[in-house]
C-alpha positions as CSV (number, residue, x, y, z in Angstrom):
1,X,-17.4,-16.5,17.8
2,X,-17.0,-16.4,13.8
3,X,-19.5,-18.7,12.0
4,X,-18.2,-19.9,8.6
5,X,-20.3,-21.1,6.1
6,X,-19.3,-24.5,3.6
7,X,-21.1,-26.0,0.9
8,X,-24.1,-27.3,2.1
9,X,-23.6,-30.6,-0.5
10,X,-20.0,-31.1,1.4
11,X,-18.8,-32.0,5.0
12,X,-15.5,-30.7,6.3
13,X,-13.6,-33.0,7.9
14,X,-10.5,-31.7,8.8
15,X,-8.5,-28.2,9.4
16,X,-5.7,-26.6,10.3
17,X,-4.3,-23.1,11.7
18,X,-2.1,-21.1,9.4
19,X,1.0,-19.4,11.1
20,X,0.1,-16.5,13.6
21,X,-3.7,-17.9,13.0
22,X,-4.3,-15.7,9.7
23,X,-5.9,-18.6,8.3
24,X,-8.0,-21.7,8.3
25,X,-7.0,-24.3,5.7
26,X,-10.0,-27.1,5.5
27,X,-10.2,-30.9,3.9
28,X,-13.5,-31.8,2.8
29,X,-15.3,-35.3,2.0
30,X,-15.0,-34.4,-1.7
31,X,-11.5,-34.0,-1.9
32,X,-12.1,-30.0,-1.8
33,X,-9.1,-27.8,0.1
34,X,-10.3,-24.9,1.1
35,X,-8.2,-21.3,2.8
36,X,-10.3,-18.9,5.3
37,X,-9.5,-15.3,6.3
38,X,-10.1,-15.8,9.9
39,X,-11.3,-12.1,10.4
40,X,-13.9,-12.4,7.8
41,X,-15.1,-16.4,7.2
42,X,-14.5,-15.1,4.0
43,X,-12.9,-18.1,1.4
44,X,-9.8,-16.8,0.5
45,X,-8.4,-19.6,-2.3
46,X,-10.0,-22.4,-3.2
47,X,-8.6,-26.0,-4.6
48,X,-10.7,-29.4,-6.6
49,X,-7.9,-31.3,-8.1
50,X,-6.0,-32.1,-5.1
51,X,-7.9,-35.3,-4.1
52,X,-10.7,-37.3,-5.6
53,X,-12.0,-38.5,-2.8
54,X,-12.6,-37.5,1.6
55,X,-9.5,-36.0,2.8
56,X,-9.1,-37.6,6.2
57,X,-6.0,-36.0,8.1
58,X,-4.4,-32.3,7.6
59,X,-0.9,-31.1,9.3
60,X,1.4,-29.0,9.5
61,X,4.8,-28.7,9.5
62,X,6.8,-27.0,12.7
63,X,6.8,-23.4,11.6
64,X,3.8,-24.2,9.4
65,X,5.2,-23.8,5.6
66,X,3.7,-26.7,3.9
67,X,1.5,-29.0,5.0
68,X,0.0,-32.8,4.2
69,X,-2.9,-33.9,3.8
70,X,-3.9,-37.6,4.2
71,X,-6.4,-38.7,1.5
72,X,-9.1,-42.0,1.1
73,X,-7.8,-41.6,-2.7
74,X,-4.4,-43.6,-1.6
75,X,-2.4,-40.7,-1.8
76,X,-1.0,-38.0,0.1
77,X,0.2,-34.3,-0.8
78,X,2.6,-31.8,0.7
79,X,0.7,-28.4,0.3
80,X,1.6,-24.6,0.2
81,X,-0.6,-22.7,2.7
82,X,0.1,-19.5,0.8
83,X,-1.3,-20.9,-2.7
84,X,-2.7,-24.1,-1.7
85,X,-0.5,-25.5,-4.8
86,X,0.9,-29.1,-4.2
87,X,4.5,-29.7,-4.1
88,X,4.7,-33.3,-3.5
89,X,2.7,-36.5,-3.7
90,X,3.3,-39.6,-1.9
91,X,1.7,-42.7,-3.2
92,X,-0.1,-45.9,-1.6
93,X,-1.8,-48.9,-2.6
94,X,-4.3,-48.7,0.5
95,X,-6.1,-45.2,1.6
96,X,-4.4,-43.3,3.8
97,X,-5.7,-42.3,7.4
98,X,-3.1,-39.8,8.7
99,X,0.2,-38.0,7.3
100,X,2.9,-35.9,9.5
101,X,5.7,-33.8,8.6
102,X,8.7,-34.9,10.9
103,X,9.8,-32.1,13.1
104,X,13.9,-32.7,12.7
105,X,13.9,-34.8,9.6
106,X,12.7,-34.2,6.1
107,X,10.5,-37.0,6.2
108,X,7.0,-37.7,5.9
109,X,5.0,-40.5,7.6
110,X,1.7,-41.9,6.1
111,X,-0.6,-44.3,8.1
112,X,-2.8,-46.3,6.5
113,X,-4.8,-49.4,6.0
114,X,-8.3,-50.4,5.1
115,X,-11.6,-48.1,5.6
116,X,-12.2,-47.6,9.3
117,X,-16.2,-48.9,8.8
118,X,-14.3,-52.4,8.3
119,X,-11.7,-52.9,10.7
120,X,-13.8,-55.0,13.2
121,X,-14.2,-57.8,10.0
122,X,-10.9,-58.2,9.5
123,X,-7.3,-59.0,11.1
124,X,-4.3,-56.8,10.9
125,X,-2.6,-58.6,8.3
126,X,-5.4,-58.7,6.0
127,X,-6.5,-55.1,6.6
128,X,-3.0,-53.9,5.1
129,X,-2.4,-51.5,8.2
130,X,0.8,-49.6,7.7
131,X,2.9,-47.0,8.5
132,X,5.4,-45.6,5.6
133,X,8.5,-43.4,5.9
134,X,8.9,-41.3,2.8
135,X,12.2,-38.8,2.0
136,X,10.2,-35.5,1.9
137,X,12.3,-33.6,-0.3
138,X,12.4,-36.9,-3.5
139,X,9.0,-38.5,-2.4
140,X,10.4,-42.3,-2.3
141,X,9.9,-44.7,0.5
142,X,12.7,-45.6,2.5
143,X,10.9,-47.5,5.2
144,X,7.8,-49.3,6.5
145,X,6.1,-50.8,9.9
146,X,3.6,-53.7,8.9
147,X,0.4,-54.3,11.1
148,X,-0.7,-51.9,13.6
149,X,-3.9,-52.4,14.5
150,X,-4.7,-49.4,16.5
151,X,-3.9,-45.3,15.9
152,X,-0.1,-45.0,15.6
């Protein structure tokens, strides 16, 4: 068992495996992305200025190269493991609740829709739940499923 210790003002809310299990890639409720040595719990790298606000979702792609994260700041990011620097950013007008890489496409898919404390208050059409298709490699939408109301 390896006990890792985070910021004590800061709640991790997602992570992720690097390839062969090196490392630990972490979101945070601050927006904070964070890389682990496994081995140690030591930080390895360290990144602020990818979100500026709770970083809800974090996945990989198949042979885990980049990854996206799925942000409450409306906005999602393909990510380098290695540096942790950003290579793309998709854009919404609602926050986004999970991202994937497609696993025979270059496509990414963002699911969104209002914050989960307010679902119950409000329909599906009103609550601008949404899941968007966007080219991976030029970061524009080419596709979108209006009102799910459940996990997609």
């Amino acid at each position: 068992i390896r006990e890792i210790n985070v910021d004590d003002n800061d709640k991790a809310t997602c992570l992720g495996w690097t390839i062969a299990d090196k490392h630990i890639i972490a979101g945070f409720d601050t927006g904070l992305i964070v890389k682990y040595d496994v081995e140690t719990g030591q930080e390895i790298a360290r990144k602020k200025d990818i979100h500026s606000d709770r970083v809800n979702r974090l996945n990989f792609n198949k042979d885990k190269t980049l990854f996206v994260t799925a942000s409450k700041d409306c906005n999602a990011k393909l990510v380098d493991p290695n540096n942790l620097e950003v290579v793309k950013t998709f854009r919404s007008t609602v926050p986004i609740n999970g991202a994937v890489i497609s696993p025979t496409h270059p496509h990414v898919l963002l699911g969104g829709g209002q914050d989960a404390q307010t679902v119950t208050t409000t329909s599906s059409s009103q609550g601008k739940f949404e899941t968007r298709f966007f080219h991976m490699v030029y970061a524009e939408e080419f596709g979108r499923v209006k009102g799910h109301f459940e996990p997609i």
